[in-house]
MIMITOR-793491 format. One record per residue: residue number from 1; x, y, z of N, C-alpha, C in turn; residue in one letter. Coordinates in pm, whole numbers, plus 50000, padded with zeros to 5 digits. Layout:
<recs>
  num     nu     nv     nw    cau    cav    caw     cu     cv     cw  residuo
  NUM      X      Y      Z      X      Y      Z      X      Y      Z        A
...
</recs>
This chain:
<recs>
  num     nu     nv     nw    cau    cav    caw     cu     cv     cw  residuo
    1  47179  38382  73837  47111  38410  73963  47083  38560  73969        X
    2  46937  38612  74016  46948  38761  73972  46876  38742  74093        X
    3  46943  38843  74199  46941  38884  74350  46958  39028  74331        X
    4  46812  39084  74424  46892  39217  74430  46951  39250  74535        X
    5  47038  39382  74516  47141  39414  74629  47069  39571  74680        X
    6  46937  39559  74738  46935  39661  74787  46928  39718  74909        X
    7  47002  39659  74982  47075  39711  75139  47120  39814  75170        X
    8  47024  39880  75228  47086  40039  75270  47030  40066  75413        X
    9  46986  39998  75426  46942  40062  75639  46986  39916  75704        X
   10  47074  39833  75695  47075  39729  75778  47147  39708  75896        X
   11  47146  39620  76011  47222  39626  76123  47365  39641  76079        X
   12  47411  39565  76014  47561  39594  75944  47584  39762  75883        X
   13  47541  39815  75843  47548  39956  75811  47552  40081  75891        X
   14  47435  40039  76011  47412  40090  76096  47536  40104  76208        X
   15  47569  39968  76256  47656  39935  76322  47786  39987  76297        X
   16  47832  39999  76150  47967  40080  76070  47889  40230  76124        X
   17  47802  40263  76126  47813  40421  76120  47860  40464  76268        X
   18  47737  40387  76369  47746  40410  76491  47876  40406  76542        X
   19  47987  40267  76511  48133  40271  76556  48188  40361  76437        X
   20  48129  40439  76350  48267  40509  76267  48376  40403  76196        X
   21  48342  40330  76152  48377  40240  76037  48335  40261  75875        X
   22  48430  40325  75844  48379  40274  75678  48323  40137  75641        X
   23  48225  40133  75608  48189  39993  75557  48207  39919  75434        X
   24  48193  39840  75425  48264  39752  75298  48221  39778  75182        X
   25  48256  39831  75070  48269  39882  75002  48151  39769  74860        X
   26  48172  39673  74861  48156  39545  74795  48063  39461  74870        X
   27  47967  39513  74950  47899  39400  75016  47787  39320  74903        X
   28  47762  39223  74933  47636  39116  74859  47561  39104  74903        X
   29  47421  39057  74851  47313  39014  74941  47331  38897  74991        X
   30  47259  38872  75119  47297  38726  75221  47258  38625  75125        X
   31  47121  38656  75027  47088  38525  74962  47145  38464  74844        X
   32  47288  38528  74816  47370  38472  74715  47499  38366  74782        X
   33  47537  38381  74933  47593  38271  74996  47494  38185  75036        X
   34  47385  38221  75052  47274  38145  75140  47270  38045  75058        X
   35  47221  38077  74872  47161  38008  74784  47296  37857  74785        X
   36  47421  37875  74770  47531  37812  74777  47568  37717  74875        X
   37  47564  37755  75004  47576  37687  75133  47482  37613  75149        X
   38  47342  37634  75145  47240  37524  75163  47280  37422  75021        X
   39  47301  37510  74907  47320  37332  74783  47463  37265  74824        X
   40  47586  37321  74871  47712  37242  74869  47741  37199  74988        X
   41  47673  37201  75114  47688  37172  75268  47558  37159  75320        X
   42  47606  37071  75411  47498  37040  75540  47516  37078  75674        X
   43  47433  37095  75755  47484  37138  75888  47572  37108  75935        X
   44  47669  37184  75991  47775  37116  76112  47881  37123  75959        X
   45  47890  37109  75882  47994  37134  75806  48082  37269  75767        X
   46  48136  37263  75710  48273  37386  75701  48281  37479  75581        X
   47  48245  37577  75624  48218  37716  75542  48355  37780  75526        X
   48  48455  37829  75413  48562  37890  75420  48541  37996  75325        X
   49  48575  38099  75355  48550  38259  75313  48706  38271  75252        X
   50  48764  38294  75164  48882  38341  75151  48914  38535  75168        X
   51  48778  38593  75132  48790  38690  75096  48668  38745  75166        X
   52  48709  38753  75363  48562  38775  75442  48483  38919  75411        X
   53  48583  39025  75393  48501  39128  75376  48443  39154  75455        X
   54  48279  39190  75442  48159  39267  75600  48153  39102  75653        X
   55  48219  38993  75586  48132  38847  75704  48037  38814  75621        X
   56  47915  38855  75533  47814  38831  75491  47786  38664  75534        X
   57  47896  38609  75439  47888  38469  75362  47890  38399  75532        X
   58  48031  38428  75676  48000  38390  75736  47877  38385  75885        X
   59  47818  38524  75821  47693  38540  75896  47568  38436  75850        X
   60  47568  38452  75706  47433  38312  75681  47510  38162  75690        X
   61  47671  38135  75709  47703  38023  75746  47626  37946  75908        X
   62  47641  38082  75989  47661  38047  76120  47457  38062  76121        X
   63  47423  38124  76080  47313  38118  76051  47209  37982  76052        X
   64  47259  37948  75918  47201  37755  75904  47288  37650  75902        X
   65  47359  37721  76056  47442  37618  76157  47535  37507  76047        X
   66  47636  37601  76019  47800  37554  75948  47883  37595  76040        X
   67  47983  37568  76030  48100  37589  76083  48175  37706  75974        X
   68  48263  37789  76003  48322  37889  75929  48435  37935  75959        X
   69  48459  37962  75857  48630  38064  75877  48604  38179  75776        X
   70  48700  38269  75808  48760  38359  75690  48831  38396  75701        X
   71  48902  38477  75577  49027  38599  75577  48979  38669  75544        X
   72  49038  38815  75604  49048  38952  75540  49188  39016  75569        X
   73  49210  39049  75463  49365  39146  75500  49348  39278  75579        X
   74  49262  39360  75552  49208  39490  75578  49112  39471  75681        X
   75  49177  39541  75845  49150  39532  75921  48981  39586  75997        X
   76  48954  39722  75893  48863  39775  75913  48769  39719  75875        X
   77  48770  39611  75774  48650  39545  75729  48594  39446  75827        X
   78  48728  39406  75913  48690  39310  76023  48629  39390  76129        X
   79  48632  39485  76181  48576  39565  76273  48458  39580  76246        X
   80  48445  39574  76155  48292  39623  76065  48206  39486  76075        X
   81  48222  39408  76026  48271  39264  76029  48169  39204  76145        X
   82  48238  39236  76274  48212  39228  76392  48062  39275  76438        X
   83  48017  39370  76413  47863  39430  76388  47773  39323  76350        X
   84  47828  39220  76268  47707  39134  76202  47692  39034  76357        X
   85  47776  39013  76390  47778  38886  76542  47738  38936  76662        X
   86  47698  39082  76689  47702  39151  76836  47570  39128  76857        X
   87  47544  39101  77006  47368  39083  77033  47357  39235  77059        X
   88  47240  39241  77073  47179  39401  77041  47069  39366  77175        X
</recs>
């Protein structure tokens, strides 16, 4: 799968700067969970993140309407995290 990762002005970035969050260090592009979730699930089904990081995976979950979870150990990533879900 060859996706590029070139995200550098996005609401998630933005949002880490504005609250003073380091941002995630390791983020992906949305269309490498996207590509996954639409082939292994259908709507209304259950998205699990072990390793949430910025959210990505559960932002295009909630996106084309899955259900989701995740973990992150590292709190700041969840703060950060949080930026992808805020209405603007």
């Amino acid at each position: 799968i060859a996706i590029p990762n070139t995200e550098s002005n996005s609401a998630y970035l933005r949002y880490c700067q504005e609250n003073g969050i380091k941002p995630h260090p390791a983020r992906f592009p949305a269309a490498l969970p996207e590509y996954f979730i639409r082939m292994l699930t259908d709507e209304g089904d259950r998205v699990f993140d072990p390793f949430g990081g910025s959210c990505v995976t559960g932002e295009v979950a909630e996106r084309l309407h899955r259900n989701w979870t995740c973990c992150e150990l590292n709190e700041e990533y969840i703060r950060g995290a949080l930026g992808r879900f805020v209405s603007v």
